[in-house]
C-alpha positions in Angstrom: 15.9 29.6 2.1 12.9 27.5 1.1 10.7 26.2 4.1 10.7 22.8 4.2 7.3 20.5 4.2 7.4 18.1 6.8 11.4 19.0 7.3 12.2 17.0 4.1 10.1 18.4 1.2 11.3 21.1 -1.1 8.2 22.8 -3.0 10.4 24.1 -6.0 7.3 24.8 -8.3 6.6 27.8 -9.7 2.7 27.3 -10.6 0.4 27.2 -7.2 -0.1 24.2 -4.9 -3.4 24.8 -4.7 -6.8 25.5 -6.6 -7.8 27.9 -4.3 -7.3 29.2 -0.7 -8.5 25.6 0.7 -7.8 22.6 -1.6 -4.7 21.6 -2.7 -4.2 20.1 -6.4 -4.5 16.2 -7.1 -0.5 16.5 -7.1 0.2 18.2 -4.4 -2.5 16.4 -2.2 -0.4 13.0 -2.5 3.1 14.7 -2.6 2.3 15.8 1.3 0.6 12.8 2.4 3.8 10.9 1.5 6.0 13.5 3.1 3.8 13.4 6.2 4.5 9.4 6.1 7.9 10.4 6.1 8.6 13.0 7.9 6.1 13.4 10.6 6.7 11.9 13.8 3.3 12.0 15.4 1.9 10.3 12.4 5.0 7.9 12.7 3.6 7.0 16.3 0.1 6.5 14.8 1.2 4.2 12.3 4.0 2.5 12.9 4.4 0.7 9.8 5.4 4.2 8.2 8.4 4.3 10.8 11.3 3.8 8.7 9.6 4.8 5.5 11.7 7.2 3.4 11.3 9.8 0.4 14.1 9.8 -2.6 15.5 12.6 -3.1 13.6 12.9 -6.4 10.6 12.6 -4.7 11.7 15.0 -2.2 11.3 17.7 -4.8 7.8 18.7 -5.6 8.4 19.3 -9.3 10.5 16.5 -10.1 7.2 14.4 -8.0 4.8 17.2 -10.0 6.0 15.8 -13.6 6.5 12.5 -12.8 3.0 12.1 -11.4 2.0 13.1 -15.2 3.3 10.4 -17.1 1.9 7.7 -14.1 -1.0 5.3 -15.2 -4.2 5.5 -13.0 -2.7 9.2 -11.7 -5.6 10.8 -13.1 -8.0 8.2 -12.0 -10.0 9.4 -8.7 -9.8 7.6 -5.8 -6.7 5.7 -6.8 -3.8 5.5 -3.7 0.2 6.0 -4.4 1.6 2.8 -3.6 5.1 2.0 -2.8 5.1 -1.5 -1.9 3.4 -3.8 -4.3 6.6 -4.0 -7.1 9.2 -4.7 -4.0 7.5 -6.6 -1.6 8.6 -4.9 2.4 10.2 -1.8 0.0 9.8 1.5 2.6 11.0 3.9 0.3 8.9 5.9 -1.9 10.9 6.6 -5.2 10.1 7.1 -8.9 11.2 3.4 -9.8 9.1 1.6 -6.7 5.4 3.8 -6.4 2.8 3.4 -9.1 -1.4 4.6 -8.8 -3.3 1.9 -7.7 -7.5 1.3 -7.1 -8.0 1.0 -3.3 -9.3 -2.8 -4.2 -5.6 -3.2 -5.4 -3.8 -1.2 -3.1 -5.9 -2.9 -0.2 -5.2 -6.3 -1.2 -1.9 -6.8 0.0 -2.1 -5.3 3.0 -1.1 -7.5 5.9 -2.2 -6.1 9.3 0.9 -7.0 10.9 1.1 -5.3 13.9 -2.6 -6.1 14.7 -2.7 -9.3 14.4 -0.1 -11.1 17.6 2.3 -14.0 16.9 0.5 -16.3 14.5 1.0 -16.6 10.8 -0.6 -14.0 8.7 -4.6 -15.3 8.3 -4.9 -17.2 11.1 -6.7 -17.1 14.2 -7.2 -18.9 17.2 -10.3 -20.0 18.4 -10.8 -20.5 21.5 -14.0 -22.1 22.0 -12.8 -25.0 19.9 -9.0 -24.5 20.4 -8.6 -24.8 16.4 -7.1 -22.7 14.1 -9.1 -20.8 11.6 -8.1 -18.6 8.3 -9.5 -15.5 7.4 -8.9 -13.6 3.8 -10.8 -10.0 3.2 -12.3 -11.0 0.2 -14.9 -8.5 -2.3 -14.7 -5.9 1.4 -15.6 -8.8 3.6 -14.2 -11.1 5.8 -14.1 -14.4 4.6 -13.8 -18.0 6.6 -11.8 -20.1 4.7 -11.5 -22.6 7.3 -10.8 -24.4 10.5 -7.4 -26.5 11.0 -5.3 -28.3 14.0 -2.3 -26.8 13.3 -1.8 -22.9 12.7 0.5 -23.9 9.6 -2.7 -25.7 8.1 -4.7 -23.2 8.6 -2.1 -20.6 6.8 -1.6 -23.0 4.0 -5.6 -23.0 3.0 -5.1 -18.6 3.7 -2.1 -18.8 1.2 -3.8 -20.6 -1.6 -7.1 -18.9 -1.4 -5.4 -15.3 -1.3 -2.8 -16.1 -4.0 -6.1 -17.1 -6.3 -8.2 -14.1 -4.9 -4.8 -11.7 -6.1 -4.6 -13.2 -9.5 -8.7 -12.8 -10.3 -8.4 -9.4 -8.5 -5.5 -8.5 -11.2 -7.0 -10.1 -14.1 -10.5 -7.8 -13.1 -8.5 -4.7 -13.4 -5.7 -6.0 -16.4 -6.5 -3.7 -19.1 -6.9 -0.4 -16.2 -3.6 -0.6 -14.2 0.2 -0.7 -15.2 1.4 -3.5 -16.3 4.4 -3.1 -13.7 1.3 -3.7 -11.1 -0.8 -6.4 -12.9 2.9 -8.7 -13.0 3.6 -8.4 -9.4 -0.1 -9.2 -8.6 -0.1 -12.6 -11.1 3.3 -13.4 -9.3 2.7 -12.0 -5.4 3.7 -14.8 -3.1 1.6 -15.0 0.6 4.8 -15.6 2.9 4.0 -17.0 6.2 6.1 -14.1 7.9 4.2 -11.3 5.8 
């Protein structure tokens, strides 16, 4: 019986999963981070977006994730993240038709902070010196003020308009590098207040 990698991954390839006695190929390096995602339940408690994440049974198999990983745009790019969740917006399974190679500018984009960031819409923050409402965007690895509002829906209206643009000029920078799967959802990604 084959041992299991993080109690759902079956390494069924013959060739090594490693160079040498201490690093792991490129392949095998992102097939058991997303297992530990998965599969781990200490690194569920860490990060508790990855809580109901799941692995298709494709992807469960290290060969079937081995070959596919091939034939991927931007696999063979360094420094590039699997990403699951920019061509199904929420999506928590990671599967041949929903993860694609991404630049970390990309990949980090979309990222909303959820569980960080209390009750208010996604962008905004109270101040409470002034008892306004301010928005906030990351924008080129900083944070960015956008603005400061009376109302916290103003002030996630100006975040939803300036981060829509920032997406589109951030997909239109890396156009001719990414998949084109990628480089549609980006031109069409819609900020939702509840994101």
């Amino acid at each position: 019986m084959t041992d299991l990698v993080y109690g759902i991954g079956i390494n069924d390839r013959s060739k090594p999963a490693r160079f040498d006695s201490t690093r792991m190929t490129k392949e095998y390096a992102f097939w058991k981070r997303m297992l530990e995602r998965c599969g781990c339940e200490k690194r569920k408690t860490e990060f508790p977006t990855y809580r109901t994440c799941a692995v298709s049974e494709n992807f469960k198999h290290y060969s079937y994730f081995y070959d596919w990983c091939q034939s991927q745009i931007g696999f063979s790019s360094d420094g590039w993240h699997l990403d699951k969740d920019l061509l199904i917006k929420g999506n928590k399974l990671y599967s041949e038709d929903s993860c694609l190679f991404l630049p970390p500018k990309v990949n980090t984009l979309i990222l909303n902070c959820k569980a960080h960031r209390g009750k208010l819409p996604v962008g905004v923050c109270l101040e409470k010196s002034s008892g306004k409402f301010t928005s906030h965007c990351q924008y080129e690895g900083r944070g960015k003020k956008i603005g400061r509002y009376s109302t916290p829906q103003a002030a996630f209206e100006a975040y939803k308009t300036f981060k829509e643009s920032y997406i589109k000029q951030v997909a239109e920078q890396y156009k001719s590098q990414i998949d084109s799967r990628a480089y549609k959802a980006l031109l069409e990604y819609e900020v939702n207040i509840n994101d």
